[in-house]
N, C-alpha and C positions, 0 to 999 in steps of 0.2 A: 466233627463238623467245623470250618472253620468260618467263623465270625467276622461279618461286613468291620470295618474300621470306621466307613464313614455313615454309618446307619445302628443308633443302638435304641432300641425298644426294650421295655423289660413288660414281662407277665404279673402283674403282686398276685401271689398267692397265700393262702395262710392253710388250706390242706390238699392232701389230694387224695381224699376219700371218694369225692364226689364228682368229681372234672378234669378233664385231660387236660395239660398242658400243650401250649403251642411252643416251641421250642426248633428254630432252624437258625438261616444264618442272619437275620436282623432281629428276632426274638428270642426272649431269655428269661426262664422262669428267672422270681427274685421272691425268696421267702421273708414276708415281715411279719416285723415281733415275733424274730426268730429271740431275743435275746429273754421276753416269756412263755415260749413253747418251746418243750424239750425233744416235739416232733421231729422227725429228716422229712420235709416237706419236698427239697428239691437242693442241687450243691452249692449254687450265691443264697446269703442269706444277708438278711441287711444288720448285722450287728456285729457286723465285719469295718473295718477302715474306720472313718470320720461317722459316727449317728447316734441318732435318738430310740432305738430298737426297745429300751428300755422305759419309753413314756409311750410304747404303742397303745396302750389303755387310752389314752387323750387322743392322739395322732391318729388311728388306726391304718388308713392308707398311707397317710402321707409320714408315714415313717422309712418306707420302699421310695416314695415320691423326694426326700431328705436326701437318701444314700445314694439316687441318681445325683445329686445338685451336688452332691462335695465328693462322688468318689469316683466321676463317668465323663473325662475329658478329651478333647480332640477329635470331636467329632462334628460331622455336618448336622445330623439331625438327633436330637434323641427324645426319648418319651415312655407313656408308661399306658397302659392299660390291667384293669381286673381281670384276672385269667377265668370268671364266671362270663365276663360280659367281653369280651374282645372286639374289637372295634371292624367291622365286616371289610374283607379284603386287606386286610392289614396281615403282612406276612410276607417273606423275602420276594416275591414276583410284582410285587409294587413298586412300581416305578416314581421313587420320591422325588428323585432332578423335575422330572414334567409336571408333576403335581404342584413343587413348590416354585415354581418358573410365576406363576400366576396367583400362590396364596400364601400365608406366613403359618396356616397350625391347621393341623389335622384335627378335627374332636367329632362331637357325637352330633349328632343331629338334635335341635333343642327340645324338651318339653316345653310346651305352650301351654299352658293351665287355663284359659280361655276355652280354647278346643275339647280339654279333656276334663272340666269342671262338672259334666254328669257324665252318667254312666251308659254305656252302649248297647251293654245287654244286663240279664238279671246275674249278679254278682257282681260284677266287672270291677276291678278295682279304680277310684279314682278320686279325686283330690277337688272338694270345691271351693276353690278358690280361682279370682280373677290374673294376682301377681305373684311375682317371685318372695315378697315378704307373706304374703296373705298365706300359700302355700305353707313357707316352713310353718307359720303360725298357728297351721291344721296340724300337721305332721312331727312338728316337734315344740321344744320350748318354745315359747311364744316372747321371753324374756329374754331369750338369746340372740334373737335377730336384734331387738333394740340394744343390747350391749355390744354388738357386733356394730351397726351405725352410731356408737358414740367413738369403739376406736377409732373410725373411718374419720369421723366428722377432728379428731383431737390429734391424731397423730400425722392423717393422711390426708389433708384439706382439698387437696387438688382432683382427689377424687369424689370428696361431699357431691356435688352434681353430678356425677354421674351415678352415684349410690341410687339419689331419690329416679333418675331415669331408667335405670334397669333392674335396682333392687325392688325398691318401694314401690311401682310404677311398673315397669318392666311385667313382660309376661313370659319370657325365655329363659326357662335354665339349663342351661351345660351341665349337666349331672353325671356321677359315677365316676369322676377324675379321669377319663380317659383321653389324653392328649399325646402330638407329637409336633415339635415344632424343631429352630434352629435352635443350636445348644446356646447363643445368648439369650433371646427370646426364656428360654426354658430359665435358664439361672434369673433373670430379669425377674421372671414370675416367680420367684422359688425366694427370692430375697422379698418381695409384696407378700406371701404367705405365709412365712414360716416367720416374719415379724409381726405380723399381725395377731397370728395364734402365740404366738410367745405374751405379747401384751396382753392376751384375753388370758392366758396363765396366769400370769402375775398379778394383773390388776383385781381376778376372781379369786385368788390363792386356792390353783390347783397344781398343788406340788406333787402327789400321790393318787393313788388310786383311790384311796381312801378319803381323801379331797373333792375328787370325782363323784362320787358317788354319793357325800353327801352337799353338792352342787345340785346334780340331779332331781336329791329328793327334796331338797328345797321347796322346787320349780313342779313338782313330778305331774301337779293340776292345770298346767300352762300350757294347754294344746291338748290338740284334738284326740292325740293316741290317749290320754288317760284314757279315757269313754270305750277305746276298741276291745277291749278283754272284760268288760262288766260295765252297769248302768249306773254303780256307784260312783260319783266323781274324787268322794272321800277317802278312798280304800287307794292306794298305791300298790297297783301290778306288778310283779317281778318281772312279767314278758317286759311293759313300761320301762320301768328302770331299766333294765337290760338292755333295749334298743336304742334310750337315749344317750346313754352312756359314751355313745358313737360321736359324740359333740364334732372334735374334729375334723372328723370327716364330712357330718352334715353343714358345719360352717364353710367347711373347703370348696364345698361346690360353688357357691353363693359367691366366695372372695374370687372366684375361678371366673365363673360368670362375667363380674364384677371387672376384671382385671383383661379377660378378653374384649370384652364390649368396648372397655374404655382407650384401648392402645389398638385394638385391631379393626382395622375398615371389614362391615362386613360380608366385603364383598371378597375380602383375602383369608373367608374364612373355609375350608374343605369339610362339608359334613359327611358324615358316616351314619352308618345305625349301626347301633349292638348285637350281633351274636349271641343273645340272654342264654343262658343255660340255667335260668334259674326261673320261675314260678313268682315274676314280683312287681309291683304298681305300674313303677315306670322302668 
C-alpha cells in the first residue's frame, strides 16, 4: 500500500492480542516500548532512529508520541492516536485540506467532569469531581498534579495563568493523547512536553523503573484509586501500583489539555469521539 507523503498518522500500539489495527494509506501501526517487549507487535516499532523506547515504563505513550517528533519529517499533517481508541473517521478518506482550512488540530471531544461527576445508571463508571485537577486527584496521585503546577509555575511562567484557568479551574480534558495537527504545531507541542516530563524526571529522581515504582509507593495513599481494590486506605494494591505507574501518560493528557487550550482558539479546534474498543470510564 503506498503511503500519503503529505498526511502521516500513526496507530501506538503495545499488542495485538486483543485489537485490530487500522493500517491504510494515512495510518500506521507504530509499536511502543518496543525496546522492552520482545513481542512482533507490528513492523515500525519505536526504538528505531532518534528515542526513548527504553524509558516506556515512565513515558508509556508518549514514547510512539517522541519517535513521531524526531523521526517523521516533511509532512503537512501528522499525529497519533491509541490503536484501542481511534479517533472516529480518521482514516485515508478524510479529507484533511477542508477540515484544516477552518481549524489547527484534530483531537477527541473533551471530558467534562461537571456533566459526568455522577453516575447515569447503577454501575456506571465515573469521576466526581468538578475540574481537571480535582479529577486526576480522584483518579491518581493527588501529589502529582501539584508537582506538575510547580514545573508550570518555575520553568514555564507564561503559562502559570492559563494552568489555574483550565487545569485548576478548567473542567475539560483532552484525554487518551489522541491528536493530529500541522507538523510545526505538532513539534511545538512535543518540545512543551517532552521538557516538561523531563524536568518532572529529574527534579523527582526517576531514572529507572525502579525509581518509578518506589515514587509511586511513596504517593500510593494520594487519590482516590487507593480505596477501588479494598476499604483499607493502609494496604497498597498491586492493581494501584500497577496503574499508577502510568505517570507519564496520565500527566500528558493534562500538559496536552494545558498546551491546546492555551495556543489554540477554540473555535480552531476539530472534535472527534473515540472508537473505544475497550470497557473503560472515559
Amino acid at each position: 500500500m503506498e503511503k500519503s507523503k503529505d498526511v502521516k498518522i500513526f496507530s501506538l500500539c503495545y499488542s495485538k492480542k486483543d485489537y485490530e489495527f487500522l493500517d491504510d494509506a494515512v495510518v500506521t501501526p507504530l509499536q511502543v516500548g518496543a525496546a522492552l517487549n520482545s513481542e512482533d507487535v507490528c513492523e515500525l516499532k519505536d526504538n528505531t532512529g532518534d528515542n526513548i523506547s527504553d524509558k516506556n515504563y515512565f513515558y508509556i505513550e508518549n514514547t510512539g508520541i517522541y519517535w513521531i517528533w524526531k523521526n517523521v519529517h516533511g509532512c503537512k499533517y501528522k499525529g497519533q492516536m491509541q490503536y484501542r481508541r481511534p479517533l472516529h473517521g480518521v482514516n485515508e478518506k478524510m479529507d484533511f485540506d477542508r477540515i484544516f482550512k477552518n481549524h489547527d488540530v484534530i483531537t477527541v471531544e473533551p471530558y467534562n467532569y461537571p456533566k459526568r461527576s455522577k453516575p447515569k445508571f447503577t454501575g456506571d463508571g465515573y469521576i466526581p469531581a468538578q475540574t481537571v485537577e480535582d479529577g486526576y486527584k480522584f483518579s491518581n496521585n493527588a501529589y502529582d498534579i501539584g508537582r506538575l503546577e510547580l514545573i508550570i509555575n518555575k520553568f514555564y511562567p507564561e503559562y502559570a495563568d492559563s494552568y489555574v484557568k483550565y487545569i485548576k479551574k478548567g473542567e475539560n480534558l483532552y484525554y487518551s493523547n489522541g491528536f493530529i495537527m500541522s507538523e510545526e504545531n505538532y513539534d511545538k507541542y512535543c518540545e512543551f512536553l517532552f521538557g516538561i516530563l523531563a524536568k518532572f524526571r529529574e527534579i523527582f529522581h526517576i531514572n529507572s523503573e525502579k525509581d518509578l515504582w518506589f515514587h509511586v509507593g511513596v504517593d500510593v495513599g494520594a487519590g482516590g484509586f487507593a480505596q477501588r481494590y479494598g476499604n483499607n486506605p493502609m494496604i497498597i494494591w498491586p492493581e494501584s501500583m500497577q496503574w499508577q505507574t502510568e505517570i507519564g501518560g496520565f500527566l500528558s493528557e493534562r500538559i496536552w489539555t494545558l498546551w491546546l487550550l492555551h495556543n489554540i482558539d477554540h473555535k480552531r479546534i476539530y472534535n472527534l469521539v473515540y472508537d473505544k474498543q475497550e470497557n473503560m470510564w472515559i
